[in-house]
C-alpha positions in Angstrom: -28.7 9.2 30.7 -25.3 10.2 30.4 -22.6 8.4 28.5 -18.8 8.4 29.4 -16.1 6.1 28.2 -18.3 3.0 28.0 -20.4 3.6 31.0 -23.8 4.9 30.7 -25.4 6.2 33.9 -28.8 6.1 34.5 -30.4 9.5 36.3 -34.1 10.2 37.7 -36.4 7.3 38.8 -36.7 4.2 37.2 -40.1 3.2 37.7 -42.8 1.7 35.1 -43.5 5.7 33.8 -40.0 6.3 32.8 -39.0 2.8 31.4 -39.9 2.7 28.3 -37.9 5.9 27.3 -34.8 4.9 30.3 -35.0 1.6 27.4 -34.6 3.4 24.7 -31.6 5.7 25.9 -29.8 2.3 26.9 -30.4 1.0 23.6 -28.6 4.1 21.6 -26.3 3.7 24.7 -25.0 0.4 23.5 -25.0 0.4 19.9 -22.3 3.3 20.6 -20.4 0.8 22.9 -22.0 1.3 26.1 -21.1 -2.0 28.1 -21.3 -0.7 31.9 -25.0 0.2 32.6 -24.4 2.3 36.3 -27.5 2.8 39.1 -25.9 5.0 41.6 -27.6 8.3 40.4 -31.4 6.6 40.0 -34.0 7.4 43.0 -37.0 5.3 43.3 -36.9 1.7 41.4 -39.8 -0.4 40.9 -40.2 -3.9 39.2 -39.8 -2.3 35.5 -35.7 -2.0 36.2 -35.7 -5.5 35.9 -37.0 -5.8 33.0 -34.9 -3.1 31.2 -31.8 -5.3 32.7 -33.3 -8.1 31.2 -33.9 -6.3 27.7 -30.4 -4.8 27.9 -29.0 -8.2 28.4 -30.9 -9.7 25.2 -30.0 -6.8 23.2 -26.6 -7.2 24.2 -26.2 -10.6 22.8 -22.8 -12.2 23.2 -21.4 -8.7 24.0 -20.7 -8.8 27.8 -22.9 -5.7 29.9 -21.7 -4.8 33.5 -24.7 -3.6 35.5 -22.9 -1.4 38.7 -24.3 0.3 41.9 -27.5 -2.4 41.5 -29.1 -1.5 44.9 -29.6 -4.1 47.4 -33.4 -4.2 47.5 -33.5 -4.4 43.6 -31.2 -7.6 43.6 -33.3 -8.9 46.6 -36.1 -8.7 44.1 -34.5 -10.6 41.3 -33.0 -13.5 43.6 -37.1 -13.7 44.7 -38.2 -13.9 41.0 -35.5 -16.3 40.1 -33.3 -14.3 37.7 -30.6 -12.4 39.4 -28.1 -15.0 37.7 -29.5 -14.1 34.7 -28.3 -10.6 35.7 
């Protein structure tokens, strides 16, 4: 994950394998002010990505998060499980 001037950028596939770890780097990624979360540089997505949104967003608290360059078939997904406005 690489962090620049608030915005950390997820890189690689973010599929159940890797999201645990993806997790982990987010959460360093905001406690050093991390507040834009950016997708355009991740390959394959699976279900998990939701969940690390999810976790980000509870982590986050009151702070507000900015998730960018959320591909369309990932949002499709949450607006089926009944959370994208919780994202």
């Amino acid at each position: 994950m690489r962090v620049h001037e608030g915005v950390a950028a997820f890189e690689g596939d973010l599929i159940l394998d890797q999201a645990s770890r993806l997790l982990a780097e987010a959460e360093v990624a905001l406690a050093q002010g991390a507040r834009v979360f950016d997708f355009s540089r991740v390959g394959h997505m699976d279900s998990s990505a939701l969940s690390l949104m999810l976790s980000l967003r509870r982590r986050a608290a009151d702070r507000p998060v900015e998730f960018r360059a959320v591909p369309e078939s990932l949002s499709s997904l949450a607006k089926l499980y009944g959370i994208a406005d919780q994202l």
